[in-house]
N, C-alpha and C positions, 0 to 999 in steps of 0.2 A: 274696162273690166274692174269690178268692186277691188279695193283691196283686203286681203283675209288677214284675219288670225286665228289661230288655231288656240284656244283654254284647254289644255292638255294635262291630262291623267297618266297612270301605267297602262303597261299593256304594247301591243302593236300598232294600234289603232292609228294614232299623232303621226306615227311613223309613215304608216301607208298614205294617209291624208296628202303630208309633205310629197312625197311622189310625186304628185297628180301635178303640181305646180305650188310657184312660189307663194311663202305666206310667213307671217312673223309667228314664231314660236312663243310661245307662252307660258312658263312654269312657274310651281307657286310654292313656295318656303314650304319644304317638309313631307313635299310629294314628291317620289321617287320618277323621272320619267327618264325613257329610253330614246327618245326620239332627239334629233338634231337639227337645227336648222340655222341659214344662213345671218340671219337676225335673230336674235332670240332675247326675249325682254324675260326676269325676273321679279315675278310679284310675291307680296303677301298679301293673304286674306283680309287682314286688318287694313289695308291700304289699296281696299278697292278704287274709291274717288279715284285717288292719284293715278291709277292703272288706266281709268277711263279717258283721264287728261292726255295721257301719255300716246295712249292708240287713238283719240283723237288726232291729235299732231302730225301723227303717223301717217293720217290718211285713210286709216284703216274705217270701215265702216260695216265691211260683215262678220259677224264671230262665229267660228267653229264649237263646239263642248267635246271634247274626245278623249277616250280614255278614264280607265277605273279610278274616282278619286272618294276620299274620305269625308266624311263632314267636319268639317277642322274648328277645331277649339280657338277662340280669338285671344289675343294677348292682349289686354286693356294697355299696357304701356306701349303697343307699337300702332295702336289708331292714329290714322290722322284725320285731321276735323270734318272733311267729308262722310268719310268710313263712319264715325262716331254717331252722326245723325242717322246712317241706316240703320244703325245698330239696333232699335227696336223694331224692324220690320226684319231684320235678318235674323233675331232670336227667335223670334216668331214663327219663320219658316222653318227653322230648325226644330220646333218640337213635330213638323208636319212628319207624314210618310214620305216615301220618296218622291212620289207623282206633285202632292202639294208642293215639297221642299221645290221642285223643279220648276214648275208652274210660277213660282216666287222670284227664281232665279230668271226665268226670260223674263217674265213683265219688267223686271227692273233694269235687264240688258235693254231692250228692247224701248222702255221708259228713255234709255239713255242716245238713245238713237243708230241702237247697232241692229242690222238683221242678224237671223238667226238662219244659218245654215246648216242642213243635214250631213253627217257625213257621205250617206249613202248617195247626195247630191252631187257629192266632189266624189266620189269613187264608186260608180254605180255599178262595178263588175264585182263587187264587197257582197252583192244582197244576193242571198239566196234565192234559187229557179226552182221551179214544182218541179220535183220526180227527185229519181233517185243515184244518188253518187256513188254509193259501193254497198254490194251487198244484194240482197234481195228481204222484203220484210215477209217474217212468216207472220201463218196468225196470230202466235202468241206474242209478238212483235207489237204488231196492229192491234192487239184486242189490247195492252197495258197502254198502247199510244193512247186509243181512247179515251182510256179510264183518266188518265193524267191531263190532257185536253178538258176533260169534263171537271175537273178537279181546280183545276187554273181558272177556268171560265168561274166557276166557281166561287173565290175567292180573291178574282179581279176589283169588286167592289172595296174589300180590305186592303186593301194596296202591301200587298203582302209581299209579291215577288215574282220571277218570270221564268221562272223552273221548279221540274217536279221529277220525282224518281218515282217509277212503279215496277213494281214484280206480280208478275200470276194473277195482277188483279190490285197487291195490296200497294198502299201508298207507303215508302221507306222515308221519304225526305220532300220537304217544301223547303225552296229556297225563301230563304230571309236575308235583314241586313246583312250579316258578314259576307254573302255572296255565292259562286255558283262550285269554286272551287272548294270553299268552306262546308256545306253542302254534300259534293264526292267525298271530301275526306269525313263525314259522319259516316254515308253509307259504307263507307272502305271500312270502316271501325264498327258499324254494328251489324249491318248484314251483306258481309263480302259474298263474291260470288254470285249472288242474286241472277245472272241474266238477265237483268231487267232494261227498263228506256228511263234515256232522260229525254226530257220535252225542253223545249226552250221554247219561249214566243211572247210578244209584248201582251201588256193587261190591257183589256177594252180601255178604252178613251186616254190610253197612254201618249205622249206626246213623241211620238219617234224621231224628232230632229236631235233629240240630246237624250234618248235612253234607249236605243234600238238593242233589242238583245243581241248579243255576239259570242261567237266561237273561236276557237283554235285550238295550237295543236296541245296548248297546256289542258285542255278540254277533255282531248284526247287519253291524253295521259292519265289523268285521275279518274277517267273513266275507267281505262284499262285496272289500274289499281284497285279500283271498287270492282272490278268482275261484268261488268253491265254490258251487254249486246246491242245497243240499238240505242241512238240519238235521232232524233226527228224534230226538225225547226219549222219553223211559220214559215211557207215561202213568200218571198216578200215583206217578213215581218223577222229577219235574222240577219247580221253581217257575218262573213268567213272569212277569215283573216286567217295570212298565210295559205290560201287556200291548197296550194301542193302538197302542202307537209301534211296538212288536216286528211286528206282525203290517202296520203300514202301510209300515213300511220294508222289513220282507221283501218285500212284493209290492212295492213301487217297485223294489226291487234285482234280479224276477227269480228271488227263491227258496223255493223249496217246501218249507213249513215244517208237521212233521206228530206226531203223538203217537203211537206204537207199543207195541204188550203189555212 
């Protein structure tokens, strides 16, 4: 069996992963993560090479990407002479969008002789199933689902992002960089209440081993806070995490939470 490791973000995600079975943790100077594990190597960005010597040695040869991570500023003083020669193909990727930056990111794992594992691979009861979990969608549900599916699809091209909020029709919020909960807390701030949906679902030609859109119950929550009725993910193109809480808090809050083509 491959040996893993898990490149680990915030979130749940790292956590549930570890579950599944054993694998070497991975965190990186300056990213906050929750997860545990019974090895656990600490890296910096700046000291990528050395990182790849390191899980070489290991044994390790598939990598995980999991979890919410930042695009991290390098510290020229903490390179070391590996790192330093990537350095122009890694600034490079950094002026990209996400899907570029990403794309940059495996060729060079990848370059280096690691697979590249899906999370959804190691925990396949994560991805969301067509139909629907709580609730029932009315048509006004359905018809702002639409308009925001049409909206993404849309704008897939700009590598813009993998969420969308709509009301009655009207678009309130596109997700961007800072992300999905950044995002709720605009619409909580400019048009609370709304009733409205959020969509979640990857961009066309997205690579969903290392950017599958996900939920949970912090989802939840800033939904609630923003006032909005109805979440509806890709099925088969969403992970849910913590999946109990997600679906008990939805029905405590009121909203109709569903999995669409």
């Amino acid at each position: 069996m491959p040996k893993r490791a898990i490149l680990a973000g915030g979130g749940a995600l790292p956590q549930s992963l570890l579950e599944a079975g054993d694998a070497i943790l991975v965190t990186f100077h300056g990213t906050p993560v929750d997860a545990r594990a019974s090895q656990q190597i600490e890296a910096r960005f700046e000291q990528l090479a050395s990182l790849f010597a390191r899980l070489k040695s290991e044994g390790v040869t598939e990598l995980c990407l999991a979890g919410a991570m930042r695009r991290p500023v390098f510290d020229p003083t903490a390179l070391d002479a590996g790192t330093a020669a990537l350095m122009p193909r890694l600034m490079t990727a950094l002026q990209q969008g996400d899907d570029g930056l990403l794309r940059a990111v495996i060729a060079l794992l990848e370059e280096q002789g690691f697979t590249i594992c899906a999370p959804h691979d190691i925990r396949p009861d994560l991805l969301a199933s067509e139909g629907m979990m709580v609730g029932e969608v009315s048509a006004a549900l359905h018809a702002d689902a639409h308009r925001a599916a049409a909206v993404l699809a849309a704008l897939a091209p700009q590598d813009v992002g993998q969420g969308a909020v709509v009301a009655k029709g009207q678009v309130l919020a596109i997700e961007t960089l800072p992300g999905t909960d950044a995002m709720l807390e605009f619409v909580a701030q400019t048009c609370p209440n709304s009733g409205g949906v959020l969509m979640k679902r990857p961009k066309a030609g997205q690579d969903l081993r290392v950017d599958m859109p996900g939920i949970g119950p912090q989802t939840i929550a800033m939904m609630q806070k923003a006032g909005l009725s109805g979440l509806v993910v890709q099925a088969g193109g969403a992970l849910i995490l913590e999946r109990a809480e997600v679906l008990a808090r939805a029905a405590s809050a009121g909203i109709t939470l569903w999995a669409a083509p």
